[in-house]
C-alpha positions in Angstrom: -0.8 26.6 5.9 -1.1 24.5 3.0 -4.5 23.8 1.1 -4.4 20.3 2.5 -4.1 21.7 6.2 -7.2 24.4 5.5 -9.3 21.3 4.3 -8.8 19.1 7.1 -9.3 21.9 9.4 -12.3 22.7 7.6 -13.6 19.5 7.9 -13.0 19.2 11.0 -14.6 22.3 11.8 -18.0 20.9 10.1 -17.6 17.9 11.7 -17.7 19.6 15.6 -20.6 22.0 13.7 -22.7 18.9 13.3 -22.4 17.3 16.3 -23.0 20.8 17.9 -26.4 21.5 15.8 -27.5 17.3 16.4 -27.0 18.0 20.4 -29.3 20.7 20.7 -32.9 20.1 22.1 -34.6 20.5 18.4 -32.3 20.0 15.8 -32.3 21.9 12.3 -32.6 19.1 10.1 -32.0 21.3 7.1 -28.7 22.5 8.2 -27.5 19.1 9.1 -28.2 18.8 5.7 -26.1 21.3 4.4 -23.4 21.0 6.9 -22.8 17.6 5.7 -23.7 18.6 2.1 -20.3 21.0 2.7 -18.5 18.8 4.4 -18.8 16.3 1.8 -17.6 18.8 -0.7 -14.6 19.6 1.5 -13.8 15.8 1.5 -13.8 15.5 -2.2 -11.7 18.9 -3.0 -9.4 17.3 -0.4 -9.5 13.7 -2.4 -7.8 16.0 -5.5 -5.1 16.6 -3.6 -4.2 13.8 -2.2 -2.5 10.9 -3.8 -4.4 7.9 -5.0 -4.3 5.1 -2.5 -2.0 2.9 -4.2 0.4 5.7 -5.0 0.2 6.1 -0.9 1.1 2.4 -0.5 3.9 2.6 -3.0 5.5 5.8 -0.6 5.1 3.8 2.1 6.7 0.6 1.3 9.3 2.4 -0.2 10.3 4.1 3.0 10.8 0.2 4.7 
């Protein structure tokens, strides 16, 4: 598993975490917090590896 893969799935995982904890009867409003908090850092270690959006475009219209 690459270290793209593990980020998504770990976002993923903290998105379903969040939606769990929001659900219940009382929420923790500080771990929403933090959950999103960690999520957020996930998203921007993941940003790093990805290429920049026009670098994406320029793959894709290439492949055409």
């Amino acid at each position: 598993m690459t270290i793209v893969e593990r980020l998504i799935a770990t976002h993923r995982m903290l998105e379903r975490e969040i939606g769990r904890e929001l659900r219940r009867r009382m929420p923790d409003a500080f771990r929403v917090a933090q959950l999103k908090k960690h999520k957020l850092a996930v998203k921007d270690r993941l940003h790093l590896h990805l290429p920049a959006p026009a670098a994406r475009l320029a793959l894709v219209a290439r492949r055409h």
